[in-house]
MIDOSE-597004 format. One line per field, with one value per residue: x, y, z of N, C-alpha, C in turn; residue in three letters; residue number from 1. Coordinates in steps of 0.05 Angstrom, whole numbers, plus 5000, padded with zeros to 4 digits. Layout:
REM MIDOSE-597004
nxx	(X  ...)
nyy	(Y  ...)
nzz	(Z  ...)
caxx	(X  ...)
cayy	(Y  ...)
cazz	(Z  ...)
cxx	(X  ...)
cyy	(Y  ...)
czz	(Z  ...)
code	(ALA  ...)
pos	(NUM  ...)
//
This chain:
REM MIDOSE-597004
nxx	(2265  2226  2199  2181  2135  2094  2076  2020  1980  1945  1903  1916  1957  2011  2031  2074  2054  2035  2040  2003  1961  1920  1871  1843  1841  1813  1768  1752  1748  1708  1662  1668  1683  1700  1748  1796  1792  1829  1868  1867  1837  1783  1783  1797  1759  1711  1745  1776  1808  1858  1871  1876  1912  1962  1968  1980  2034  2056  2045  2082  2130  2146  2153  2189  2231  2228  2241  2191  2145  2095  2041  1995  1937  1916  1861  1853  1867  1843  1838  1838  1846  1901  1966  2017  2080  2084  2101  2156  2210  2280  2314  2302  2290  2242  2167  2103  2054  2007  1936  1885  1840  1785  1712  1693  1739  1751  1766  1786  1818  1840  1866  1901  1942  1959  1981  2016  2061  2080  2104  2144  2166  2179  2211  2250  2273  2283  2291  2269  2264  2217  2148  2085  2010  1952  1875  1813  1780  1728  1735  1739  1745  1799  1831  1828  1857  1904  1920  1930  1980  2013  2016  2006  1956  1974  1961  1906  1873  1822  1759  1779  1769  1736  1675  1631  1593  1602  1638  1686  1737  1805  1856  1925  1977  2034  2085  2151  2211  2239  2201  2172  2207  2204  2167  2162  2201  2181  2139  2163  2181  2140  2120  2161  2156  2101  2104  2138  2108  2075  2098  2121  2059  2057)
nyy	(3464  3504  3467  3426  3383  3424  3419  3453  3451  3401  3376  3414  3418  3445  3421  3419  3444  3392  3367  3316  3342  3352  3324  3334  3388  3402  3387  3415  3469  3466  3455  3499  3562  3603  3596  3599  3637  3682  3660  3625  3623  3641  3608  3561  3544  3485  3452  3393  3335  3322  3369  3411  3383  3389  3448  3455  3424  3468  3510  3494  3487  3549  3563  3536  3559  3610  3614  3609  3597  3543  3518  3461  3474  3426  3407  3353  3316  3335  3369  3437  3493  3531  3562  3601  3629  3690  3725  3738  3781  3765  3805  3854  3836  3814  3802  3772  3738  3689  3667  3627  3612  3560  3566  3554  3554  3598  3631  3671  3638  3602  3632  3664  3615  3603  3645  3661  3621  3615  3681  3666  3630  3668  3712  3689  3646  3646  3700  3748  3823  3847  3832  3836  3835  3822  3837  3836  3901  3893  3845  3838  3798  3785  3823  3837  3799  3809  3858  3846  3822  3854  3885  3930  3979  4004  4023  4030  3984  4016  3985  3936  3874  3833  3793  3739  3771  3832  3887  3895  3938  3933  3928  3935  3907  3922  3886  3899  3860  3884  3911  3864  3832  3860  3862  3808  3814  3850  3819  3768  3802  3816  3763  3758  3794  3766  3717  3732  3773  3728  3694  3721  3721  3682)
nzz	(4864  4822  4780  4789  4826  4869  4936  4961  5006  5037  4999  4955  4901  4859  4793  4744  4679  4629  4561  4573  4600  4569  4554  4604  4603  4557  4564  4618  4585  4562  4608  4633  4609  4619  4654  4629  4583  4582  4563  4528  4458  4424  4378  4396  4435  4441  4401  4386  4424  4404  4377  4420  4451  4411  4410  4461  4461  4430  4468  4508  4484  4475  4530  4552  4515  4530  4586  4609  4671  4683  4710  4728  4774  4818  4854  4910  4866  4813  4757  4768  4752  4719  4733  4732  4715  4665  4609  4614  4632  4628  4613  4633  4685  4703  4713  4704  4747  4725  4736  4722  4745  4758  4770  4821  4856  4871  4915  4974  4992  4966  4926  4964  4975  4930  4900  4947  4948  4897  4898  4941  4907  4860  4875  4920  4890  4838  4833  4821  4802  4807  4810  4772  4768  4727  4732  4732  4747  4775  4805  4863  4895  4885  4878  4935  4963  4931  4956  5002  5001  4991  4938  4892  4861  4793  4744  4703  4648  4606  4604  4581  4585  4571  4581  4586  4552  4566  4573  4620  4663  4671  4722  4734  4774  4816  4845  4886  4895  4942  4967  4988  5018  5060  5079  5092  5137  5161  5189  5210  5254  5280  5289  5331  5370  5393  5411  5448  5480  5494  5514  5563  5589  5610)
caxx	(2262  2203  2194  2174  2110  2092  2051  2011  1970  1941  1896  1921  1976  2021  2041  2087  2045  2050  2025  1985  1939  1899  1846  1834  1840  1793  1744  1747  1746  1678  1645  1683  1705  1719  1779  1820  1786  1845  1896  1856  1819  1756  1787  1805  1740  1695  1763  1774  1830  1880  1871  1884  1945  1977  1955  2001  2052  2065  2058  2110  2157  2153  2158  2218  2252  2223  2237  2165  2137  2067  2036  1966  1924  1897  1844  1843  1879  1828  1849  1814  1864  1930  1979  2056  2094  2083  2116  2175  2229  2302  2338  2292  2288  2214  2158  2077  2036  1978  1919  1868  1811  1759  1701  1689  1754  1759  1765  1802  1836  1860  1878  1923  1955  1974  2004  2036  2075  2091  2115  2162  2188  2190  2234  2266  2285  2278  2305  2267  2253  2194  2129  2067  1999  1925  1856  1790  1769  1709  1738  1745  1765  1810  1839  1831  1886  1931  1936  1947  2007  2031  2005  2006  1945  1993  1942  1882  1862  1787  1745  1798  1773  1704  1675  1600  1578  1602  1665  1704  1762  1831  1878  1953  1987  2052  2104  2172  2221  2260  2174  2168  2223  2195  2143  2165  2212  2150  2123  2180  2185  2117  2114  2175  2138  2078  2121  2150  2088  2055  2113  2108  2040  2046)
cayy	(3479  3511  3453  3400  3388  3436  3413  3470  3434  3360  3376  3426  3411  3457  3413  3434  3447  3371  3356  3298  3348  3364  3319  3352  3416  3402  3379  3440  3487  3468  3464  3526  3573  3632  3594  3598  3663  3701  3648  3609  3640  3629  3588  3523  3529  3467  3442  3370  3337  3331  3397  3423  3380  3402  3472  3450  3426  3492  3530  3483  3491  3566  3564  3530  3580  3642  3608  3614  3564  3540  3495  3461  3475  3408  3395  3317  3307  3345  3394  3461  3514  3538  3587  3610  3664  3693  3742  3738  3789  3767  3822  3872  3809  3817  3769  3763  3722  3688  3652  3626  3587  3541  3586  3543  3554  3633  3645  3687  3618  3585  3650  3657  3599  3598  3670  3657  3612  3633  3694  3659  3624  3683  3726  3682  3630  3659  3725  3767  3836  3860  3813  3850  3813  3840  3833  3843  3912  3880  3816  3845  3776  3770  3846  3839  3781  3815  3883  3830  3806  3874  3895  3967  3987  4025  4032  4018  3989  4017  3963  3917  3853  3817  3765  3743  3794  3845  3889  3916  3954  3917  3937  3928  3919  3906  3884  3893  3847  3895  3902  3835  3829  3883  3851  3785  3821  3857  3794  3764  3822  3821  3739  3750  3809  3761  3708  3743  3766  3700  3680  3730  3709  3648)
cazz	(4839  4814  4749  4809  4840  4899  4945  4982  5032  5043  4981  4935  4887  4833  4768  4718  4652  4613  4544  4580  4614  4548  4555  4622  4595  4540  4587  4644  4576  4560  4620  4648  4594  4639  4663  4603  4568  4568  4548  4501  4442  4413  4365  4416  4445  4420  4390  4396  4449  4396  4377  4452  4457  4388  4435  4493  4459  4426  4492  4528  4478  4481  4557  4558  4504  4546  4617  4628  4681  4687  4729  4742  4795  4824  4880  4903  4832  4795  4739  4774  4747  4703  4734  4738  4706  4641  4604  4633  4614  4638  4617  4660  4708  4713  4705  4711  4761  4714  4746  4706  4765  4762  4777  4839  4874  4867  4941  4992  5016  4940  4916  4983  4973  4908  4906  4967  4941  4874  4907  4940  4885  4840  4886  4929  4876  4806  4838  4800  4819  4804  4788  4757  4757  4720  4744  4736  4768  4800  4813  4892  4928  4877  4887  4960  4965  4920  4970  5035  5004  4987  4910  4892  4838  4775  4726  4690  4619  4609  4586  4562  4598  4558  4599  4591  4534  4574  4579  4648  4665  4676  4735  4728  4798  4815  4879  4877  4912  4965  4980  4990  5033  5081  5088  5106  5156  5191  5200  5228  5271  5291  5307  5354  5394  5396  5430  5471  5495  5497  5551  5599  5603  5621)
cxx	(2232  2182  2190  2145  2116  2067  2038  1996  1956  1923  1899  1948  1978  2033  2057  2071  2055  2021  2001  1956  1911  1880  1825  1827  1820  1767  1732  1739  1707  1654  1654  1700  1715  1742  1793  1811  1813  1874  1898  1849  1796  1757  1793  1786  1718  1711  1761  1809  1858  1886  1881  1912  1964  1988  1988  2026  2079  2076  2080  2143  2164  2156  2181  2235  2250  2234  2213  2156  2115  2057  2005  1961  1906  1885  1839  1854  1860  1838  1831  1820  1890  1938  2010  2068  2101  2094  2144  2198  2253  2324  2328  2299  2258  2193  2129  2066  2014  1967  1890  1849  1797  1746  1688  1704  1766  1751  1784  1829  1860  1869  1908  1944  1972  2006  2025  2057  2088  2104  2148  2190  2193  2217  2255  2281  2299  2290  2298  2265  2247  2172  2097  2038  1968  1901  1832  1780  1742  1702  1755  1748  1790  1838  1847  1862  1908  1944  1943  1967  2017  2028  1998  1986  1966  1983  1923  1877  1830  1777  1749  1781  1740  1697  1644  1592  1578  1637  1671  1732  1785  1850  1897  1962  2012  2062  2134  2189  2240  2224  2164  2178  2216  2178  2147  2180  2195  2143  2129  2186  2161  2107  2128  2165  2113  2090  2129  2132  2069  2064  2112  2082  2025  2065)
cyy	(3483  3495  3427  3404  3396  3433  3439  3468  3399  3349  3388  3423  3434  3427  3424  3423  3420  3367  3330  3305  3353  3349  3333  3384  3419  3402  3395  3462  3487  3458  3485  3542  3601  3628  3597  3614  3678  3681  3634  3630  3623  3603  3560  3521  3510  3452  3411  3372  3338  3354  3413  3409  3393  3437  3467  3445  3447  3510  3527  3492  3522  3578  3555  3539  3603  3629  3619  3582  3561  3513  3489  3464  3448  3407  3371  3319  3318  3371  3419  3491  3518  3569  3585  3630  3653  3715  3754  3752  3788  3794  3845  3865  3825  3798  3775  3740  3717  3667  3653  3591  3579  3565  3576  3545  3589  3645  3651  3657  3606  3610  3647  3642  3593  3616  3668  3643  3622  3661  3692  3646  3642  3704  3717  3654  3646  3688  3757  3800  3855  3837  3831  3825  3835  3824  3841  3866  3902  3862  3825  3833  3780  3799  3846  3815  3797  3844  3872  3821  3837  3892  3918  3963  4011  4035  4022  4014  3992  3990  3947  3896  3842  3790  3765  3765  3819  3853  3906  3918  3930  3930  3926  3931  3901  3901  3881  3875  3865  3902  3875  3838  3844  3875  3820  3795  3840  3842  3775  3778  3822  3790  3742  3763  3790  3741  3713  3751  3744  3688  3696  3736  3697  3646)
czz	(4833  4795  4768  4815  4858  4910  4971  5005  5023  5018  4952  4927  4857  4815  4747  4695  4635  4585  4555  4599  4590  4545  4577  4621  4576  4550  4609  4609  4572  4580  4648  4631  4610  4652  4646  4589  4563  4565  4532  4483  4437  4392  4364  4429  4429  4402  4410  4409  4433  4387  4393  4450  4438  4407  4457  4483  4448  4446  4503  4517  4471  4509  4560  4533  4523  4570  4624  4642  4684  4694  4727  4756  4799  4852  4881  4872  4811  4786  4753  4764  4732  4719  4728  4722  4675  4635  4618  4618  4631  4640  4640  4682  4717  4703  4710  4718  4735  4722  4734  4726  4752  4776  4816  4861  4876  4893  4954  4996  4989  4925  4936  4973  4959  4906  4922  4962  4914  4881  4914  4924  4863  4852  4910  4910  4852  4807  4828  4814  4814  4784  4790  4756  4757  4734  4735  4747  4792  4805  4842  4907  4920  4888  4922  4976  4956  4935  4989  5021  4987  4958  4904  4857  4821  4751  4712  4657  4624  4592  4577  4567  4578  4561  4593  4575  4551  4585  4614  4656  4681  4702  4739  4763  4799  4847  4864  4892  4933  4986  4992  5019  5060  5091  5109  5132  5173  5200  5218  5256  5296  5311  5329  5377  5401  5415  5454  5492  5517  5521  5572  5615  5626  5646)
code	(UNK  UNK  UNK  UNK  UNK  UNK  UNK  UNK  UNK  UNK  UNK  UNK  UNK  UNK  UNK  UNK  UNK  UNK  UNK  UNK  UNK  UNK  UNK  UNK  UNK  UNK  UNK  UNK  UNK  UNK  UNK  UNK  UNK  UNK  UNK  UNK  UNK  UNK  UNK  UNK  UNK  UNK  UNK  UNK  UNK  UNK  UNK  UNK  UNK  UNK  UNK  UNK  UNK  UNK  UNK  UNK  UNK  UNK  UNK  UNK  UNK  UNK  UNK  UNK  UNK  UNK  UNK  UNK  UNK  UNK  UNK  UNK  UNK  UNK  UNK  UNK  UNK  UNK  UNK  UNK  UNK  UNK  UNK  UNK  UNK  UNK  UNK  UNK  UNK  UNK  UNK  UNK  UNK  UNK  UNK  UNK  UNK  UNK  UNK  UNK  UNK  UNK  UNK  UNK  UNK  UNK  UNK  UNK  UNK  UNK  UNK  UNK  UNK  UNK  UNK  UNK  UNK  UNK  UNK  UNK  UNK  UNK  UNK  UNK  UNK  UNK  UNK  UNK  UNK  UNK  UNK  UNK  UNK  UNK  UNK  UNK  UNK  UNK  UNK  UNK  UNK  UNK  UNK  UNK  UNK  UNK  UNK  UNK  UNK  UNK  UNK  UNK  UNK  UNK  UNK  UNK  UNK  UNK  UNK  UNK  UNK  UNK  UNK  UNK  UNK  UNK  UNK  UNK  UNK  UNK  UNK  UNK  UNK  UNK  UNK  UNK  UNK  UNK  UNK  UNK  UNK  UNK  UNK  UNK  UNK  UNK  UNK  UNK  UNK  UNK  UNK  UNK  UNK  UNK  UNK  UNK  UNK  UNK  UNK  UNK  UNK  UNK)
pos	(1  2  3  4  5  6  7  8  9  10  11  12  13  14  15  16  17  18  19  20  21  22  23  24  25  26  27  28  29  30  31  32  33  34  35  36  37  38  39  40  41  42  43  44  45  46  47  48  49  50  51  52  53  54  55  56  57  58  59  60  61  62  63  64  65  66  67  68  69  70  71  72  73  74  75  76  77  78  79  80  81  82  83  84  85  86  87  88  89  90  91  92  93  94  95  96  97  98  99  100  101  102  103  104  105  106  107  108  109  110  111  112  113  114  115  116  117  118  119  120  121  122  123  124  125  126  127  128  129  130  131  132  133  134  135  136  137  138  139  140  141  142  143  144  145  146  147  148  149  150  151  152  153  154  155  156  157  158  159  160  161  162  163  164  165  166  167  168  169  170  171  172  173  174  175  176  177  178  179  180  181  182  183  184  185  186  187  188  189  190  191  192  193  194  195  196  197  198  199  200  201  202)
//
């Protein structure tokens, strides 16, 4: 189930979202507010820890009315990140990817990883189909992961995004799950030709 810890390799770890992370969370907010800009407000930054938990325990218990799931991102057991699906509309059956890094781990490899998984559990568990996730226009690692696993640009908010005293344009992209699936079955397709190769090599 998705509401377990997933472990993605020998150091990175998903968490399900617990009121007991809010001292951690208090703690990454102020000396990293660009991780939590667009899910915090201005009004929890500089807020004390009970303040943040009060915070959490609100979110949790509108995550488990919505079926939204949300997880930490830990490195070595360190708080570095909040993701998992937001806005989640059942009756559509559709859902948004949200990843909110540590500005330290915003690379080709912990992007990968994450997505990759959450992927899986949104359309091979959760079933959904169709998940939607926004971006940064000229956040281009972050862009560049999301077209290797299949992500179609669908449109743009101008200027929405205000980061650093400074605004830039938003792009909306989505994947659908019969996309997905095509994908994974090229790949499949593509390791067995590689195989097959590989033996009449040898």
């Amino acid at each position: 189930m998705a509401e377990v810890e997933i472990k993605l390799n020998y150091e990175l770890v998903l968490k399900p979202l617990n009121v007991e992370d809010a001292e951690e969370i208090a703690e990454l907010i102020k000396s990293d507010k660009s991780l939590l800009a667009e899910w915090i407000n201005d009004d929890l930054y500089g807020k004390t820890i009970e303040f943040t938990r009060e915070f959490l325990i609100q979110e949790i218990k509108c995550c488990e009315i919505r079926k939204i799931f949300l997880f930490t991102l830990r490195e070595n057991n360190s708080l570095v990140g909040i993701t998992g699906f937001y806005n989640t509309d059942r009756f559509n059956n559709k859902t948004e990817i949200v990843l909110w890094f540590s500005d330290k781990i915003r690379t080709v490899q912990f992007y990968s990883e994450v997505i990759k998984e959450l992927l899986a559990i949104g359309f091979n568990e959760k079933k959904f189909n169709r998940i939607t996730i926004k971006a940064p226009a000229n956040d281009y690692t972050f862009l560049s992961v999301l077209r290797k696993f299949g992500f179609i640009i669908e449109g743009t908010e101008r200027l929405g995004h205000y980061m650093f005293n400074k605004y830039s344009d938003i792009v909306f992209l989505g994947l659908l799950n019969k996309e997905y699936r095509e994908q994974i079955e090229f790949f499949h397709r593509a390791e067995k030709l590689f195989q097959r190769d590989k033996s009449k090599k040898k």
